[in-house]
C-alpha positions as CSV (number, residue, x, y, z in Angstrom):
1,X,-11.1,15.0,18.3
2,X,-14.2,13.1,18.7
3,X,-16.4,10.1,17.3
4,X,-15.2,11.1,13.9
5,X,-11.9,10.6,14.5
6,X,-12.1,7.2,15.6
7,X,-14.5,6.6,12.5
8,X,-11.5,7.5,10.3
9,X,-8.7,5.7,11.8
10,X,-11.2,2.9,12.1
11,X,-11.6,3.6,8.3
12,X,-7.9,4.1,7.5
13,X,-6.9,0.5,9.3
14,X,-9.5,-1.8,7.5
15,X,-8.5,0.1,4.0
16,X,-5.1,-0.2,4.7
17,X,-5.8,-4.4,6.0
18,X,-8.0,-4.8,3.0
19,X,-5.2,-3.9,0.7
20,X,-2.5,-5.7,2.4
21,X,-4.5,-8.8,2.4
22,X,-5.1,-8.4,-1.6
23,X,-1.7,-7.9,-2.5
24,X,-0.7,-10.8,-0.6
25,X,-3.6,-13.3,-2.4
26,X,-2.4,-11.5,-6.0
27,X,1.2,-12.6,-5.4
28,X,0.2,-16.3,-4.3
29,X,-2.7,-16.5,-7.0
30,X,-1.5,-14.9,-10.2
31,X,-5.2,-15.3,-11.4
32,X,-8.2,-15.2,-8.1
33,X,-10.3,-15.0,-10.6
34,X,-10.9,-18.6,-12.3
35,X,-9.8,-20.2,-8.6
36,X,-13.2,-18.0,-6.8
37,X,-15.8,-18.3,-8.8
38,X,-14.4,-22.6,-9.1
39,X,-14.4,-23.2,-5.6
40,X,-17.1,-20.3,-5.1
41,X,-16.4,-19.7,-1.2
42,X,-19.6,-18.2,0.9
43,X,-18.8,-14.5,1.9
């Protein structure tokens, strides 16, 4: 187990974050959609 490794559990984590976090902002904004693109947030 090398470099590689770490590139996938590096990989696996921020998926795994990246999902958590989107799940979370569905449930507290039924629709992200209209609120983003109205308040249009730099990122």
């Amino acid at each position: 187990m090398g470099m590689h490794a770490a590139v996938w559990a590096a990989a696996a984590v921020s998926g795994a974050c990246a999902l958590v976090v989107a799940a979370r902002m569905y449930e507290t904004h039924p629709k992200p959609i209209r609120t983003s693109t109205q308040r249009a947030p730099k990122g």
